[in-house]
Steps between C-alpha positions, in 0.01 A plus 500: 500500500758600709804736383851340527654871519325581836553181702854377363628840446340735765406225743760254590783728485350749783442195664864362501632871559259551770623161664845567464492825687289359827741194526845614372523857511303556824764247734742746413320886597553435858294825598298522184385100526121577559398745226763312243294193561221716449545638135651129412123360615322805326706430190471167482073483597447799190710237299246243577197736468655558143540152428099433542424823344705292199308188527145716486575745229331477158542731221151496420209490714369163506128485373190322653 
């Protein structure tokens, strides 16, 4: 069963956030472009580790 809170709360916004900041924000740090770019990608990949963390997690341990 996977938990709502994770992937539509944790999940898509670091992934929008994290997009934002490599395509708008970075354009704009003439000297800074590379590592702004940077933390926008890291941002946005943790967002989409989260998101499958969301889509895996269980609150019980499923039994065999």
């Amino acid at each position: 069963m996977a938990s709502k809170a994770i992937c539509l709360g944790v999940g898509i916004p670091m992934m929008a956030v994290g997009g934002l900041i490599a395509l708008l924000w970075a354009p704009m740090e003439a000297d800074l472009a590379g590592t702004v770019e940077s933390v926008g990608s890291t941002i946005g990949i943790l967002g989409a580790v989260f998101f499958v963390a969301g889509l895996f997690y269980a609150k019980e341990p499923v039994a065999r």
